[in-house]
C-alpha distance (Angstrom), angle and dihedral (degrees) to the residues before:
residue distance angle dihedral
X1 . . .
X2 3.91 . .
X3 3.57 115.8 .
X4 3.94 95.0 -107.3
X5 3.90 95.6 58.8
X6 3.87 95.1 58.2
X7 3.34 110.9 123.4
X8 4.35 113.3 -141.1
X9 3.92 84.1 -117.1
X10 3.39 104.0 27.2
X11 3.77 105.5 120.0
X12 3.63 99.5 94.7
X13 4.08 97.1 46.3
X14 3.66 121.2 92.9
X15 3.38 104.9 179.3
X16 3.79 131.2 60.6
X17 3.58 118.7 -100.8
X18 3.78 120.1 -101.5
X19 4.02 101.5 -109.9
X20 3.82 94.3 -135.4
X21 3.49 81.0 59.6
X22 3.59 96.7 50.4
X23 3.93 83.5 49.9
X24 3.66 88.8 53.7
X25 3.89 95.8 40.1
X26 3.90 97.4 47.5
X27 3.60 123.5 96.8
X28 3.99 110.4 170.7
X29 3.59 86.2 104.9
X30 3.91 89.6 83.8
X31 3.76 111.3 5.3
X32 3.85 88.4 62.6
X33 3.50 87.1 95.8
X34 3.49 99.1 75.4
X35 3.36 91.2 62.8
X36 3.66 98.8 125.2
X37 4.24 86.7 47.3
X38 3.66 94.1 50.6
X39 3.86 87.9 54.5
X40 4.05 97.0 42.2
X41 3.68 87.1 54.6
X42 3.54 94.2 44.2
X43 4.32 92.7 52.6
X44 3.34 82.9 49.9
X45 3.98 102.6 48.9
X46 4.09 79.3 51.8
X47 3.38 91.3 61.7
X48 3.33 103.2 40.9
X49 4.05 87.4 52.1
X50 3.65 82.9 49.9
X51 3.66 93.9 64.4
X52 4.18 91.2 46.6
X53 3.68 83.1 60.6
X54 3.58 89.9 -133.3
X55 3.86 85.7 118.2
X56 3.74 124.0 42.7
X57 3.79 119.0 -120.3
X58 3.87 91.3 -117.3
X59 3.93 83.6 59.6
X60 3.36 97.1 51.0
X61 3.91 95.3 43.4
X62 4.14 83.6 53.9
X63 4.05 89.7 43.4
X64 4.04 90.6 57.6
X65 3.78 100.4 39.0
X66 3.77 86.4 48.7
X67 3.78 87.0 50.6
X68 3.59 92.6 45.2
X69 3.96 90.1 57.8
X70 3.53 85.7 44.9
X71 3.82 91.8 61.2
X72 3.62 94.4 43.8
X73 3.57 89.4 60.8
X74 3.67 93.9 50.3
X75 4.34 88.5 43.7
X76 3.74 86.1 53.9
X77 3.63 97.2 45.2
X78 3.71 90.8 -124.7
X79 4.33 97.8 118.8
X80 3.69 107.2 131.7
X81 3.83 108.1 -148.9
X82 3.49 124.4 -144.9
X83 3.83 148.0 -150.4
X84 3.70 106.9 -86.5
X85 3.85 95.7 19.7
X86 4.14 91.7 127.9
X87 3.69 97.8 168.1
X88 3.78 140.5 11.7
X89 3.68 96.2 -105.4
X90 4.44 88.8 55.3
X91 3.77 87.9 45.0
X92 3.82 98.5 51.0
X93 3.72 91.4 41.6
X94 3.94 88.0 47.1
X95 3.34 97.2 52.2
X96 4.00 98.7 42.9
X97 3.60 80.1 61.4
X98 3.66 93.4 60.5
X99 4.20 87.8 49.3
X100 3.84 99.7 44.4
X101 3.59 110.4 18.0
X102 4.07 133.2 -131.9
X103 3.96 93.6 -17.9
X104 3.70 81.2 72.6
X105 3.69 84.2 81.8
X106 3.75 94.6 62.0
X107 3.72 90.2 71.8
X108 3.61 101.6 82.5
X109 3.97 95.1 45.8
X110 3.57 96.6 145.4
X111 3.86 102.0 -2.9
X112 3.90 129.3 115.0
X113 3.88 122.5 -159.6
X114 4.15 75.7 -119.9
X115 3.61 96.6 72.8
X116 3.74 92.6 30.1
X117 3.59 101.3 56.8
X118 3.83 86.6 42.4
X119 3.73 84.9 59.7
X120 3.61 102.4 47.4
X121 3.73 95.5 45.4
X122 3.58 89.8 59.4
X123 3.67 100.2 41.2
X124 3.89 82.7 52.5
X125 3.44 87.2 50.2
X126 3.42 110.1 54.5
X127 3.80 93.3 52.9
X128 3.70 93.3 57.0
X129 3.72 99.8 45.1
X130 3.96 79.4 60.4
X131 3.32 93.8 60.5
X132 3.97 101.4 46.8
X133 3.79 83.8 44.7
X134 3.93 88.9 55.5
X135 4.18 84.7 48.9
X136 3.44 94.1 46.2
X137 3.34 97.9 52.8
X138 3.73 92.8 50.7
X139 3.45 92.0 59.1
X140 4.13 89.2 53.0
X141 4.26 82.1 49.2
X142 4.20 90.3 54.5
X143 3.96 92.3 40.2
X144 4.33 82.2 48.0
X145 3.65 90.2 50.6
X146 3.66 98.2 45.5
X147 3.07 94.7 45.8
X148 4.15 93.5 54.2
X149 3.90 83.9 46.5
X150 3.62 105.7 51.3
X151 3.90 99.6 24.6
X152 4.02 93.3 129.8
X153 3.25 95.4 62.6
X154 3.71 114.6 98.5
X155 4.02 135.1 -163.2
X156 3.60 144.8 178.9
X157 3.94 114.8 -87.4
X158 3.54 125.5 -150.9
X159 3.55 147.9 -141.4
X160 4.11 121.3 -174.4
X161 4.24 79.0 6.0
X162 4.40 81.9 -70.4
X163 3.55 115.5 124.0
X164 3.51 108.8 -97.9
X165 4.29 121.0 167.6
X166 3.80 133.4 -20.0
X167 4.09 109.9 -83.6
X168 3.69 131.7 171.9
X169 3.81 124.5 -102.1
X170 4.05 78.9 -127.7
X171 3.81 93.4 51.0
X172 3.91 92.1 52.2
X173 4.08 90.8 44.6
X174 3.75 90.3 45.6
X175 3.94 90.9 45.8
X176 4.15 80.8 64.3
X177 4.02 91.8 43.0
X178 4.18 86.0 52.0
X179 3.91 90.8 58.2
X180 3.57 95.3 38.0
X181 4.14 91.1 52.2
X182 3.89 82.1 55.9
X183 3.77 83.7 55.3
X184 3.83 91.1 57.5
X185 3.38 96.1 44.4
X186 3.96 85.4 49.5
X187 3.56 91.7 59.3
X188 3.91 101.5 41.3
X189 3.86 81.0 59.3
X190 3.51 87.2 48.2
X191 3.78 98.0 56.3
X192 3.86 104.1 67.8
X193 3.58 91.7 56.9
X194 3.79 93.1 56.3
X195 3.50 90.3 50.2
X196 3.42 101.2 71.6
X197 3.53 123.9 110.1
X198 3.54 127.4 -121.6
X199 3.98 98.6 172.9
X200 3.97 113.4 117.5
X201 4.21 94.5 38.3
X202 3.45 91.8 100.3
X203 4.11 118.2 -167.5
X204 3.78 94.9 -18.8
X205 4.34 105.1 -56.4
X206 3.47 107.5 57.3
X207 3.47 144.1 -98.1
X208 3.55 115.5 -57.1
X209 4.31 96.8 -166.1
X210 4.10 92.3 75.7
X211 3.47 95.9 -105.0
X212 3.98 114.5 -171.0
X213 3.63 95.2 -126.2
X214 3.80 89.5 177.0
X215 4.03 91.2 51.7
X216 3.73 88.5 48.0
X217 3.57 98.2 53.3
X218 4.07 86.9 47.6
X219 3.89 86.4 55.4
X220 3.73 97.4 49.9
X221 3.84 103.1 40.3
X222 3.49 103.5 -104.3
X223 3.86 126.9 132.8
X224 3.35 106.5 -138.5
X225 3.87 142.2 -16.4
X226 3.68 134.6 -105.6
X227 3.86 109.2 -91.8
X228 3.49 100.9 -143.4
X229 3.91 122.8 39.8
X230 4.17 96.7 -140.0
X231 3.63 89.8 44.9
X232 3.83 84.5 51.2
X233 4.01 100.1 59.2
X234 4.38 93.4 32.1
X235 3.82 87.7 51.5
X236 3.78 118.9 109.6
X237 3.63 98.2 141.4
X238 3.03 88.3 120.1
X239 3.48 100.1 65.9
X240 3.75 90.9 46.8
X241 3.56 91.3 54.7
X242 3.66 92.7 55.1
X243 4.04 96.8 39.2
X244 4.20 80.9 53.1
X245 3.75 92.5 47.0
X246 3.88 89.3 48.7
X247 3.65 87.6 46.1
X248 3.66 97.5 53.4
X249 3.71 91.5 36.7
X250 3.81 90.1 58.1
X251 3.84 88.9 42.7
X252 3.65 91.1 62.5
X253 4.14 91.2 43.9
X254 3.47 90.5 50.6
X255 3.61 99.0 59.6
X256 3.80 92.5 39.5
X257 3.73 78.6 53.6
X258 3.61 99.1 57.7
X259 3.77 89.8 38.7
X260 3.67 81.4 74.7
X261 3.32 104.6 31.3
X262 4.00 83.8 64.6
X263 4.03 84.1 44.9
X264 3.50 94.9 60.9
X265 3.64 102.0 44.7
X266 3.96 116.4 114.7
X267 3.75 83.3 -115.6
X268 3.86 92.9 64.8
X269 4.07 107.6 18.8
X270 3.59 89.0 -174.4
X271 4.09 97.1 126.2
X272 3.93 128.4 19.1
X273 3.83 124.1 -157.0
X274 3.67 129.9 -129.4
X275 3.48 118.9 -100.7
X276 4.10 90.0 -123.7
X277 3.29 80.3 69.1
X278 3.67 116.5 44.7
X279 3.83 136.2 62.3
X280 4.07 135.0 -148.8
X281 3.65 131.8 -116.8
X282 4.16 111.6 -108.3
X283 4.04 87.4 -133.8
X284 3.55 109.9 25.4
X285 3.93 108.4 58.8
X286 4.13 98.6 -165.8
X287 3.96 95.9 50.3
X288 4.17 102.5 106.2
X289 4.29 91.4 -172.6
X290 4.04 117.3 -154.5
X291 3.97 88.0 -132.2
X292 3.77 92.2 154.4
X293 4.23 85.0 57.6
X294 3.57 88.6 52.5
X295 3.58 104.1 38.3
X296 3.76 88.2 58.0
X297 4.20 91.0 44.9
X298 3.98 80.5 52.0
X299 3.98 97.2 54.2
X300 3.61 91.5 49.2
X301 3.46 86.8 65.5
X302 4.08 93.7 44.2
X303 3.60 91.9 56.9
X304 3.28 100.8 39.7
X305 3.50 79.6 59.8
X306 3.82 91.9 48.8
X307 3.87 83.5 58.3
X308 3.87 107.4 54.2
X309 4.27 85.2 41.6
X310 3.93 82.6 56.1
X311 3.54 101.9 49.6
X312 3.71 87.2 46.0
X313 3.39 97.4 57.8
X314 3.71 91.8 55.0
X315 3.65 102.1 43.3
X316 3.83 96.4 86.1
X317 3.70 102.0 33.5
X318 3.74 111.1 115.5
X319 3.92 126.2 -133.0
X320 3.00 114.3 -55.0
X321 4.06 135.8 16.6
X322 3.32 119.9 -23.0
X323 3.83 126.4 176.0
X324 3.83 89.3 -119.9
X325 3.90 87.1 83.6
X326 3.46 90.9 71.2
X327 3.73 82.9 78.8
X328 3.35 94.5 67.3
X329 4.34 97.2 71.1
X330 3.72 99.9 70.0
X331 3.55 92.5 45.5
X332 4.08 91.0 42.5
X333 4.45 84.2 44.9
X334 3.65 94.0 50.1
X335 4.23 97.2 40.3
X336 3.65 81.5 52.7
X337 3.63 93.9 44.8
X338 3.61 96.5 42.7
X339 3.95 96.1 49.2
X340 3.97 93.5 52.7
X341 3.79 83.1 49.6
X342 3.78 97.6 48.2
X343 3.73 93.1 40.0
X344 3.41 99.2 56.4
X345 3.46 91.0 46.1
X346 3.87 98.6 57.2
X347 3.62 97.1 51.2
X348 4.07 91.5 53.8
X349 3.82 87.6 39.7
X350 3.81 81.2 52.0
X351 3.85 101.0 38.3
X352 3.48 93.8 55.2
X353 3.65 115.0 33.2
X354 3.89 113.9 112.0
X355 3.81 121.7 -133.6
X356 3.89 121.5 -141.0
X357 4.23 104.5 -148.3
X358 3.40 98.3 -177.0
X359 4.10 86.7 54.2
X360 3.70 96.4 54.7
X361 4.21 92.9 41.6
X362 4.00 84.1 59.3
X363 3.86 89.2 55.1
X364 3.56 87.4 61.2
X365 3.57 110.1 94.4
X366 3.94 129.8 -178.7
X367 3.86 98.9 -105.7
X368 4.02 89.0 70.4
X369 4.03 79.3 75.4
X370 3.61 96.5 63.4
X371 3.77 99.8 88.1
X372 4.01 83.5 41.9
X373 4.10 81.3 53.4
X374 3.61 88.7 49.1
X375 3.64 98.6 51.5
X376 3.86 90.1 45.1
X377 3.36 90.2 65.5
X378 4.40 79.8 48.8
X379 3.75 88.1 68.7
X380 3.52 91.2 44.9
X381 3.88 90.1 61.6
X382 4.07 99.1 -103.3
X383 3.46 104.9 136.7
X384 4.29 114.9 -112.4
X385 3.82 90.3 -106.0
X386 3.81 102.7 49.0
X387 4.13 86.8 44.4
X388 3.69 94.6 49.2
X389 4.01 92.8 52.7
X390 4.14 79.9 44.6
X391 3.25 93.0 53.0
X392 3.65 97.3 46.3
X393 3.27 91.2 50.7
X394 4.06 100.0 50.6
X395 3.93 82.6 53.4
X396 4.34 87.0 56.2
X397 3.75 85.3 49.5
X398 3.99 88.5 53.0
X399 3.57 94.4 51.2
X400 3.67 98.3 42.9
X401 3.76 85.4 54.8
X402 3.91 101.0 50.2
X403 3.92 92.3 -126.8
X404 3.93 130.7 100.2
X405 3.69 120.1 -85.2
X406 3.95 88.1 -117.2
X407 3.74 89.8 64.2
X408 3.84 93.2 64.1
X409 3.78 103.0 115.0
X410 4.09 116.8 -139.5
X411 3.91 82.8 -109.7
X412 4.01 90.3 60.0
X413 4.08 89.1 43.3
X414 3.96 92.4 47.7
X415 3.47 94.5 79.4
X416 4.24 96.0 58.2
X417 3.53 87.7 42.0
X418 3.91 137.2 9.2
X419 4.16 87.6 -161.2
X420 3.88 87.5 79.6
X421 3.91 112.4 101.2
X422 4.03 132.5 176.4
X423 3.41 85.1 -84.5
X424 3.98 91.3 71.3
X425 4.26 84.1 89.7
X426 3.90 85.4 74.3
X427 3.93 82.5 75.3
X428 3.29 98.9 70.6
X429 3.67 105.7 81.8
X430 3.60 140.9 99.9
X431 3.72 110.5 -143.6
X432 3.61 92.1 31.9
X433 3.96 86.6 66.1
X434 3.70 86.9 45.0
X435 3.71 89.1 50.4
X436 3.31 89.6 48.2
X437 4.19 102.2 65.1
X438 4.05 85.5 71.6
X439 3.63 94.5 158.6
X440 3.78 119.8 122.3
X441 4.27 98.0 -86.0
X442 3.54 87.6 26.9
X443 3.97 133.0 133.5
X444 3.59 95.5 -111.5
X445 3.79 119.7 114.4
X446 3.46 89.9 -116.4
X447 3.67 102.1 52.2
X448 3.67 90.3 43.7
X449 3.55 92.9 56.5
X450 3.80 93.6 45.0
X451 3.93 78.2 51.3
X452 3.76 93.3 60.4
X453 3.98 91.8 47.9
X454 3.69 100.6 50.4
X455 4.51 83.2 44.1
X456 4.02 79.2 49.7
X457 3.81 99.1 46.5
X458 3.46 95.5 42.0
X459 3.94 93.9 59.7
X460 3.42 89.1 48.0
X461 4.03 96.0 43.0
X462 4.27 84.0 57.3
X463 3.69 101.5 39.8
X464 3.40 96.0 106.9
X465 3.65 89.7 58.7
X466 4.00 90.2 73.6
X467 3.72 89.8 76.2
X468 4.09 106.4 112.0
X469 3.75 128.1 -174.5
């Protein structure tokens, strides 16, 4: 057989493999993009097997220039892939034997494509959760300076989608911010376990060449190692933590989403989306739709999906690797993909969306003042039970007279309750019942700005956690 068309564990097989099979088997298609990973790992498996002695230091000077020619190929698009080249890890070891000859065969002294693709997984990884942490927490920056910039502006808020009390714009946008901080913290937490390093487990025992596991995990940026070499190749929590990040993530953009989707309706008016990202009907030439709101409320539900097929797959698997896990890259790929996608997407949805004040003030209505009616009668000594029933029942006497519950006159409230003075007019106003919620998380300006500095301080307070390996 020529030396292209051996298989990594071929030895044992007589027969040729059925090519459906091979079809079936193959997975370049998609882990070719850790390329760069499987090549990393592999320079630093050569020096690690360098140190055993159990390869000479000429050997593993020609193993990582090989590999380094190897990557440039792949860098400059110029890798020729060939027949029998199932995975990234046979086609980079395939090819450095085609640039350096039979000591290319020294390289995986110890190693099984079960540790390795462990490894490179992770080391891919960890470099992209950066990066949708770094667009993540842009989007909590925009929704921060929004809400600074447009923190007067106040709105209905809403409970079962019915009007409920007086909020401000900023309070609703910050709401989104809170559960998206929760998001970043989620995925700090997220990043340690990652970063450990599988490499130097071999199949599932070990590796029996004395392999400084704790040297090699120094060398290729990782934090610590695996403790237990089974637990090392069955492992893919890791990719279930992120696909469950992603899915919660995308929970919490969906709903923002269709916050605004609502928003922008004709019915409400209150926000207007940027052309960049809005389409038009084909038939009906004045509808302006809020597709990139509802393309993100749609992927939610695709990766959510991605998630429960995930944790399927792994359910049955025994201890230790099983080829199942191979499911588990195009899912991990397209979470990944989807997230940078989605991310980006939300903050310029949210960076240039317009807001119409005047809109939202006319969605205010006065019977969002009756708990502030009720809890005037608080501070006049009526205890909350007894004012809420008042209240309840001043809002009954509004309705059955046709007018708003503001135009009840002290005379007309007298008879539910004698506590109710002139004074009672001070009720009746918007931003004084926003003003009024002036606890820390509250909806008065105050609170919301204090909101907006602690989002601000702590993004700067965990900057220095973007650094990556």
């Amino acid at each position: 057989m020529a030396a292209e068309k051996k298989k990594l564990w071929g030895g044992r097989f007589s027969e040729d493999i059925d090519p459906l099979m091979e079809k079936f088997n193959e997975s370049l298609s998609f882990d070719r993009r850790m390329a760069q990973e499987d090549i990393r790992g592999s320079m630093g498996y050569a020096r690690a097997l360098a140190k055993t002695g159990i390869i000479t230091d000429d050997e593993r000077d020609a193993l990582i220039e090989g590999l380094g020619k190897v990557a440039e190929e792949w860098a400059a698009d110029a890798f020729e892939v060939k027949d029998g080249d199932e995975d990234i890890h046979t086609a980079n070891e395939r090819r450095l034997g085609e640039v350096i000859g039979t000591v290319a065969g020294k390289l995986h002294t110890g190693r099984s494509r079960n540790d390795q693709v462990a490894t490179d997984t992770r080391m891919w990884l960890r470099a992209q959760l950066v990066v949708l942490r770094g667009y993540l927490r842009e989007l909590i920056a925009v929704a921060c300076d929004r809400a600074e910039r447009e923190v007067d502006v106040v709105m209905p808020g809403f409970t079962h989608l019915q009007s409920a009390q007086t909020v401000r714009w900023s309070h609703w946008l910050l709401s989104h911010a809170a559960a998206w901080q929760r998001d970043d913290m989620r995925l700090a937490d997220l990043a340690p376990r990652v970063n450990t390093l599988p490499l130097g487990s071999g199949a599932l025992a070990g590796n029996p060449f004395g392999v400084d596991r704790q040297a090699l995990a120094s060398d290729l940026g990782f934090e610590r190692v695996c403790p237990n070499s089974m637990d090392a190749v069955s492992d893919r929590d890791y990719v279930a933590e992120t696909m469950f990040w992603a899915s919660t993530t995308m929970i919490h953009l969906s709903r923002w989403s269709e916050d605004l989707i609502i928003y922008s309706s004709g019915q409400f008016g209150m926000v207007k989306l940027s052309d960049a990202y809005s389409t038009g009907s084909s038939l009906m030439p004045q509808k302006k739709n809020p597709d990139a709101l509802e393309l993100l409320r749609g992927k939610a539900g695709r990766l959510l999906g991605t998630l429960t097929g995930f944790m399927a797959v792994m359910k049955g698997t025994p201890t230790t690797y099983n080829k199942d896990f191979q499911e588990a890259w195009e899912g991990l790929f397209d979470t990944v993909d989807t997230m940078s996608d989605c991310l980006q997407i939300a903050t310029g949805c949210l960076a240039t969306l317009k807001i119409d004040p005047e809109a939202m003030e006319k969605g205010l209505s006065a019977d969002m003042l009756a708990t502030d009616l009720a809890e005037y009668l608080v501070r006049k000594g009526v205890p909350f039970r007894e004012t809420h029933h008042i209240s309840g029942a001043a809002v009954k006497l509004a309705e059955d007279r046709g007018c708003a519950l503001s135009d009840l006159t002290v005379d007309d409230l007298k008879p539910l309750c004698d506590a109710f003075e002139d004074d009672v007019v001070g009720v009746w106003s918007y931003e004084k019942s926003a003003e009024s919620r002036d606890t820390e998380g509250g909806s008065s300006r105050r609170s919301v700005l204090e909101q907006v500095a602690k989002l601000r301080k702590y993004l700067e307070d965990t900057e220095s956690e973007m650094n990556v390996a």
